[in-house]
C-alpha positions as CSV (number, residue, x, y, z in Angstrom):
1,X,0.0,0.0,0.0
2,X,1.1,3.3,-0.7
3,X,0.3,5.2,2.6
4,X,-0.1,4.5,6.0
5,X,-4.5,4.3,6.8
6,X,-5.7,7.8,7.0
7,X,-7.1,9.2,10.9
8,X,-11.0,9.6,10.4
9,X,-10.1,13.7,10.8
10,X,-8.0,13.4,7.4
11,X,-11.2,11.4,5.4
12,X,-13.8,14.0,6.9
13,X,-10.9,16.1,4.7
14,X,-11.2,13.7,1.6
15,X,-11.9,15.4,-1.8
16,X,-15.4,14.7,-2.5
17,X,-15.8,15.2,-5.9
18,X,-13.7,13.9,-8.9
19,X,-12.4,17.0,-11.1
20,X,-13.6,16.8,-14.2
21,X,-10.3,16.0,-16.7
22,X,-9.5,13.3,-13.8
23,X,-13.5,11.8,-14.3
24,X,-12.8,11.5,-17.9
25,X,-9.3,9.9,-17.7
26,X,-10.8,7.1,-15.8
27,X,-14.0,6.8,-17.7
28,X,-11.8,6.5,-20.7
29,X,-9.4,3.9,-18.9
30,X,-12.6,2.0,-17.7
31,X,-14.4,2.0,-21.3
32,X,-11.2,0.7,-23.3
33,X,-10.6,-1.8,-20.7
34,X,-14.1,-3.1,-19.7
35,X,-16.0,-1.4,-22.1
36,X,-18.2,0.2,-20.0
37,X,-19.6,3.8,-20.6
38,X,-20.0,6.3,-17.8
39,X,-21.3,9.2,-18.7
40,X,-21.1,12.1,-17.1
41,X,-24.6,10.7,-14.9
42,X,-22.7,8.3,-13.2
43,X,-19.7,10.8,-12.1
44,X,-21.2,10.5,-8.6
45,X,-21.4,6.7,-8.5
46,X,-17.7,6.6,-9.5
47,X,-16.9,9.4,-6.6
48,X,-18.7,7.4,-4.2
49,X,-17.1,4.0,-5.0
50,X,-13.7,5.1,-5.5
51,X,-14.2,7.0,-2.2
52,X,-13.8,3.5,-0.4
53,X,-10.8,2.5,-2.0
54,X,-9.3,5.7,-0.9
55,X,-10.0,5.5,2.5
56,X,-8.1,1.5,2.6
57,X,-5.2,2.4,1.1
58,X,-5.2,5.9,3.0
59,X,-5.2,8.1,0.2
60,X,-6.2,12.0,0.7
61,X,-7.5,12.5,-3.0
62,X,-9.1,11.1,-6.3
63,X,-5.5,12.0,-8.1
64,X,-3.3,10.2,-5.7
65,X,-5.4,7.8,-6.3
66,X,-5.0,8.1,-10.3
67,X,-1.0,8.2,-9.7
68,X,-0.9,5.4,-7.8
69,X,-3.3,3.1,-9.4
70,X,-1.3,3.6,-12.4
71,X,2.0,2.8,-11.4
72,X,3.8,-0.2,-12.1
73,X,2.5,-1.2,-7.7
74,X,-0.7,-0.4,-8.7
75,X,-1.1,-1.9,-11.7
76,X,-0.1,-5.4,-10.3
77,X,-1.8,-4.6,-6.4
78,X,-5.0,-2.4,-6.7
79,X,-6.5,-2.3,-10.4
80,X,-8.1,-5.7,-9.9
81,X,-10.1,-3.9,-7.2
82,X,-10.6,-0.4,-8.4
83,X,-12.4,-3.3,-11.4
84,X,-14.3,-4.9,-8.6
85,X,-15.7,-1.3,-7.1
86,X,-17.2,-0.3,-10.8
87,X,-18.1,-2.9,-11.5
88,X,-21.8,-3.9,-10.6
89,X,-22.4,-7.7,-8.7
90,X,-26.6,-8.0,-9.0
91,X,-27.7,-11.0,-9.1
92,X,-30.2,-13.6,-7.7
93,X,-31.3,-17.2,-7.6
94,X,-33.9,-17.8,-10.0
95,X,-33.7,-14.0,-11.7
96,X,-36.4,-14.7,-14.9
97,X,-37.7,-17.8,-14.1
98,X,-39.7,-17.6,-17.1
99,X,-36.1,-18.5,-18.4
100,X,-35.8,-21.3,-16.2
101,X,-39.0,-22.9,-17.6
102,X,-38.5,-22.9,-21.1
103,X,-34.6,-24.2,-20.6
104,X,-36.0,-27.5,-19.0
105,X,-39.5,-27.6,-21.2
106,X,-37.6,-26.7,-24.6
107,X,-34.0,-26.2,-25.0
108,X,-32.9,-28.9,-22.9
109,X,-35.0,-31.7,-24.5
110,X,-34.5,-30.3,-28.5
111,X,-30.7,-30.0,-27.5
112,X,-30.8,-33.9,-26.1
113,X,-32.9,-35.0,-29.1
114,X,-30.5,-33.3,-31.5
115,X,-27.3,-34.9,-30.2
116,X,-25.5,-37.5,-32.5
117,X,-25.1,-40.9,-31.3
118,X,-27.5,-40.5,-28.3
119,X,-24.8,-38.4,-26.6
120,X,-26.5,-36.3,-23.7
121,X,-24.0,-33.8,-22.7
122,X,-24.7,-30.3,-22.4
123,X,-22.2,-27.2,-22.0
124,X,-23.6,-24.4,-20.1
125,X,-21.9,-20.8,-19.8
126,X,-23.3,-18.2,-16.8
127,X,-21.0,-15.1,-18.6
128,X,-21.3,-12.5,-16.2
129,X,-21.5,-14.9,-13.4
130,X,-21.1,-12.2,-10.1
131,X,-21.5,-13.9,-7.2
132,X,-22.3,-17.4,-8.4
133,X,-26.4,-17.3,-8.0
134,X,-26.8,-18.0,-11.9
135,X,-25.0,-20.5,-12.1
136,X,-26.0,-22.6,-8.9
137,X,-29.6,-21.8,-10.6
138,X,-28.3,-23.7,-13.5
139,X,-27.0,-26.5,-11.8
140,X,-30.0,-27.5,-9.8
141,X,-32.4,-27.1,-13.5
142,X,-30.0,-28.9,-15.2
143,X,-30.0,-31.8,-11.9
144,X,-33.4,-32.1,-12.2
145,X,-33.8,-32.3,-16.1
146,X,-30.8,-35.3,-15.6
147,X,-33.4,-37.3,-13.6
148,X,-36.0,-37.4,-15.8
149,X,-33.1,-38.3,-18.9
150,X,-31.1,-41.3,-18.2
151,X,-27.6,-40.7,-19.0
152,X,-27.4,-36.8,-19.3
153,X,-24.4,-35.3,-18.3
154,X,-23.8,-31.5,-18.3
155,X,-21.1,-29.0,-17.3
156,X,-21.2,-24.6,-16.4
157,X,-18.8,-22.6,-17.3
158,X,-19.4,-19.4,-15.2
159,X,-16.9,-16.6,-15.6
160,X,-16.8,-12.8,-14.4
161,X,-14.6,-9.8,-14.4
162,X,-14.6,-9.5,-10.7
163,X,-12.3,-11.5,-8.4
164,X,-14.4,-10.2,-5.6
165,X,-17.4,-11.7,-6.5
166,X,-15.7,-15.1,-8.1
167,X,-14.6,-15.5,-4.7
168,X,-17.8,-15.2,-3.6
169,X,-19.0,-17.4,-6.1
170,X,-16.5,-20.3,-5.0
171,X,-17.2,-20.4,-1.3
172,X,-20.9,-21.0,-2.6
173,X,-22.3,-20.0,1.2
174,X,-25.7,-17.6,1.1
175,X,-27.7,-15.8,3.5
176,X,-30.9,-17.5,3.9
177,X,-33.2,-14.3,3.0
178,X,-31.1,-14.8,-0.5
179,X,-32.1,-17.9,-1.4
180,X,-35.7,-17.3,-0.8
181,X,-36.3,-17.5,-4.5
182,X,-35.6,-21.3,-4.9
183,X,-38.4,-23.6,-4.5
184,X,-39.0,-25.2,-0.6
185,X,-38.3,-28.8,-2.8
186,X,-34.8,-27.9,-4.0
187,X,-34.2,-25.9,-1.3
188,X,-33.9,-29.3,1.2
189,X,-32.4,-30.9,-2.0
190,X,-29.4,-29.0,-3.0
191,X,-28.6,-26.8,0.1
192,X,-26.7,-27.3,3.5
193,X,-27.8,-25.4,6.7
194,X,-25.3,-24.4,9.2
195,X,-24.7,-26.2,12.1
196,X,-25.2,-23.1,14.7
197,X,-29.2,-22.6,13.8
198,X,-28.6,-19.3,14.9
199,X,-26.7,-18.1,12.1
200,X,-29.3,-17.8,9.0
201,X,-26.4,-19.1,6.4
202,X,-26.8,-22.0,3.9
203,X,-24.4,-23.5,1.6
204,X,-24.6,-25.1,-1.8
205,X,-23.7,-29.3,-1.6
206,X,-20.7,-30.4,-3.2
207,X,-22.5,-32.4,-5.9
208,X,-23.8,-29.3,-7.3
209,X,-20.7,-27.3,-6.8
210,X,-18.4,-29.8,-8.0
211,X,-20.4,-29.0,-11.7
212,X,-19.4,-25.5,-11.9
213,X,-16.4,-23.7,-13.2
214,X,-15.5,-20.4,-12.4
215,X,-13.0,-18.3,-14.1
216,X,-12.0,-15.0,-14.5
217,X,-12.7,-13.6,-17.9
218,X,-13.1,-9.9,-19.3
219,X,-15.2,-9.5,-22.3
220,X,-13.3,-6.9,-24.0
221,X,-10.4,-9.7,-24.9
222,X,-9.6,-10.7,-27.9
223,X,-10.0,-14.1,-27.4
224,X,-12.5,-15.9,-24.3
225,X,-10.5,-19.5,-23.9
226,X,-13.5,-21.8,-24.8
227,X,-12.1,-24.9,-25.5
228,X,-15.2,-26.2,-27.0
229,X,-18.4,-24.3,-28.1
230,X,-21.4,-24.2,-25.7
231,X,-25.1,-25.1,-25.9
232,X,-26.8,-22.9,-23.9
233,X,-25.3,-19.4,-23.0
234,X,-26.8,-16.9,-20.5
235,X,-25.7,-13.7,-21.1
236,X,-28.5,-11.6,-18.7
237,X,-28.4,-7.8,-17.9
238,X,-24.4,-7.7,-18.5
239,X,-24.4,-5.8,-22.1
240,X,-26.6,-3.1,-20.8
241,X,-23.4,-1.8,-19.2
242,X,-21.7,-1.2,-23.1
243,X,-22.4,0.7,-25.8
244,X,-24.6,-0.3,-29.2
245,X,-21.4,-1.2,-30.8
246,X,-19.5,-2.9,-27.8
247,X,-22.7,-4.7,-27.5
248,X,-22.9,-5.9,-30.9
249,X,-19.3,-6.8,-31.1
250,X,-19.6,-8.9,-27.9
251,X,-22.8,-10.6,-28.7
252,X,-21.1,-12.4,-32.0
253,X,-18.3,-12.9,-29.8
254,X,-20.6,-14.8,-27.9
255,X,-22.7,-16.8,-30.2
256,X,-19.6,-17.9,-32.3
257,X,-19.0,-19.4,-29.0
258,X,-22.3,-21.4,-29.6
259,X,-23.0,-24.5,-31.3
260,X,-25.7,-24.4,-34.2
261,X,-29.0,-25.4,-32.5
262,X,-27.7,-23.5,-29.4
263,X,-29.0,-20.8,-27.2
264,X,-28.6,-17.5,-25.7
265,X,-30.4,-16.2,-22.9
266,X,-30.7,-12.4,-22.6
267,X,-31.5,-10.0,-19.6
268,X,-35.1,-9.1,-20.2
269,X,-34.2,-5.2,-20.2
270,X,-31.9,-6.0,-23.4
271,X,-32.6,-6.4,-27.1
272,X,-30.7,-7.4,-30.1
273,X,-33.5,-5.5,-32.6
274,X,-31.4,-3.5,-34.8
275,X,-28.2,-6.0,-34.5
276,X,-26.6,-8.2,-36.6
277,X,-26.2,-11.5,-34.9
278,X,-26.6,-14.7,-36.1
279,X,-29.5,-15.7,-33.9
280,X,-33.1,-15.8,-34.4
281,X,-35.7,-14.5,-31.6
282,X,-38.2,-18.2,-30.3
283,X,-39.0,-16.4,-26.6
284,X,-39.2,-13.2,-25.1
285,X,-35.3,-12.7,-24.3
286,X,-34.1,-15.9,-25.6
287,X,-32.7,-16.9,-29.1
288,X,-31.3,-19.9,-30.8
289,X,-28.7,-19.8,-33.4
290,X,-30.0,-21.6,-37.0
């Protein structure tokens, strides 16, 4: 760290507001690197996030904060969290279950059916992952669509930019208000309550857990590391953050990760009307590439 931890007199004395020229050198860094736009809207989000990093390392303003977060120390020690503070980790169990539904009732049984050789594997990417509710969704669908097809096998990718919340992810334990959303049947299925029944905490079994990859993964690389194209992908409220023309580019990124027959799962505040991508529209929110 570059400074010894502020008193609470000196962050009372913190600069509060980003100067403009600095606001801009950062939204500028932050859109080539993650593609994400922030306008000038979300100047006060960005003060307020970046305010917390300041007062951990014991920094006094935004530009110290610029200068050191830049250096070669920086680079290496703090970018990964000035990523994890702008970037946004919302996420539940069962978000869209309307998705949930026509994955077991549709996709899952056309993409079973369609498999040479009676092979009944199915690769599953969560890109965008946060902190791991997606993709422990996935897992349970995807468990209980196995017991009603013998011999069906299937595997999740789940990747994020944040280290943070891939942490998160890994440890796989939830607070029980969180995983209200999950049906009472799957909830004595698939999770684990603590042993002290004071504390409200639950955890996700192994079985389940032991299906999931996580990774680290930015979007804005050139090249995502899939070693073999996926089935279904869910791609939900993540390209909302980029522009028309990040989005675009991302989104054939993404379905040339795909298999023909496949699908891809949108947020339901995000369109691809007016994009070309190889996909055509057979839900609200969901597409399957021809």
């Amino acid at each position: 760290m570059p400074h010894q931890k502020v008193s609470k007199d000196t962050v009372g004395a913190m600069s509060s507001a980003i100067p403009q020229k600095l606001f801009q050198k950062f939204s500028q860094f932050i859109y080539d690197e993650l593609g994400i736009k922030l306008n000038d809207s979300k100047r006060t989000m960005l003060e307020a996030r970046l305010q917390k990093r300041l007062r951990v390392l014991g920094l006094s303003s935004f530009e110290e904060y610029y200068t050191y977060v830049f250096s070669p120390e920086g680079m290496r020690e703090e970018l990964a969290h000035m990523i994890d503070v702008v970037t946004t980790n919302k996420t539940d169990f069962f978000r869209e279950p309307a998705h949930f539904d026509y994955m077991m009732d549709n996709a899952l049984p056309a993409l079973v059916d369609g498999q040479p050789y009676g092979r009944k594997k199915v690769r599953v990417w969560s890109a965008g992952c946060s902190t791991g509710e997606e993709p422990y969704t996935l897992s349970m669908v995807l468990s209980e669509f196995g017991e009603t097809c013998p011999g069906f096998e299937f595997s999740i990718l789940a990747t994020d930019i944040s280290t943070r919340a891939l942490q998160s992810a890994v440890r796989a334990v939830y607070d029980e208000q969180k995983v209200q959303p999950v049906p009472l049947a799957l909830k004595k299925k698939y999770l684990l309550r603590h042993r002290d029944k004071h504390k409200s905490i639950v955890k996700i079994i192994p079985e389940l857990r032991n299906t999931i990859t996580f990774r680290r993964m930015n979007f804005m690389d050139n090249s995502y590391d899939i070693d073999e194209p996926m089935h279904i992908i869910f791609c939900r409220n993540v390209i909302i953050y980029f522009d028309r023309p990040t989005q675009e580019r991302l989104l054939n990124r993404l379905v040339s990760n795909l298999v023909r027959g496949g699908y891809l799962f949108m947020g339901h505040s995000e369109t691809l009307n007016g994009m070309s991508v190889p996909v055509n529209q057979v839900y609200p929110t969901i597409y399957r590439k021809p």
